[in-house]
N, C-alpha and C positions, 0 to 999 in steps of 0.2 A: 360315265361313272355316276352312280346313283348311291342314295341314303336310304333308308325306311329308320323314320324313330319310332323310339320305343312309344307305346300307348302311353306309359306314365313319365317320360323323358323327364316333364320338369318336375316331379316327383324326384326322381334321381336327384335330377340338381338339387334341389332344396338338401338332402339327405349329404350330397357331396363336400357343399359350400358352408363353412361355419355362419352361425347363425348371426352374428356380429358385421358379416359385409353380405353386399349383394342387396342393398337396400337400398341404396341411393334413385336417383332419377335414372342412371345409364341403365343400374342390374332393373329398372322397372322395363324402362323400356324395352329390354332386352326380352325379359320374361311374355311380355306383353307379344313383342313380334314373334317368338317360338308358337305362342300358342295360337296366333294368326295362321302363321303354317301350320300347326298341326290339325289346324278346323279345317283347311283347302285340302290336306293331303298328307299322310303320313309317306310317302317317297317323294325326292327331290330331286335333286342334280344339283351334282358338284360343281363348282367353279374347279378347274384344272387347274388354273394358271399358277396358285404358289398351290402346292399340296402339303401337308404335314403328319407326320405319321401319329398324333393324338388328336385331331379334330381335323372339322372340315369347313369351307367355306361355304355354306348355300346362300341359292338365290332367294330369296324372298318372293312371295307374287307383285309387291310393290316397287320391284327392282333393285333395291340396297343388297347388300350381302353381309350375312350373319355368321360368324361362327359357331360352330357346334359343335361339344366335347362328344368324344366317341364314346362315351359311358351310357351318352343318349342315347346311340345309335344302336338299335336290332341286327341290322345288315346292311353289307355294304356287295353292292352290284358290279360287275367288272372294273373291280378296283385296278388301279394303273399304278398305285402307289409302288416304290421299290423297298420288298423285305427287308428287315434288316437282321442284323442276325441279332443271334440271343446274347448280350451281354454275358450273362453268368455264364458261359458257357468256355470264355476266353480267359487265362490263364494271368496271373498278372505277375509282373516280375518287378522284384524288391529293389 
């Protein structure tokens, strides 16, 4: 299972995240290591091991593993993920 992020991924982020957090040292570093990957390569691969249906784990080329909201993400490659259904779709009872 693979990623391709968007050209402007941390564009998104910035756009997603109020402008009040995501500044400290961790969101630096954070921002910092996305845009390491996005200079080696805009497709990755997934860490399988926990999946979650709004972000993904990648690998880093440094070897850490980052998460990544899927707001970034263009497309995702033989996703293994399991669909889930549509919420709105199911009836609720009173």
């Amino acid at each position: 299972m693979k990623i391709i992020l968007k050209e402007d991924a941390l564009i998104e982020h910035s756009r997603s995240v109020p402008e009040h957090m995501g500044y400290g040292q961790s969101g630096i570093n954070w921002r910092k290591s996305v845009r390491e990957m996005m200079d080696s390569s805009l497709v990755h691969e997934v860490d399988t091991q926990y999946l979650f249906e709004n972000s993904f784990n990648v690998k880093h080329p440094m070897g850490h593993i980052i998460g990544i909201p899927d707001y970034m993400v263009s497309e995702v490659i033989d996703d293994i993920r399991e669909k889930k259904e549509n919420k709105k779709s199911k009836k609720m009872k009173l």
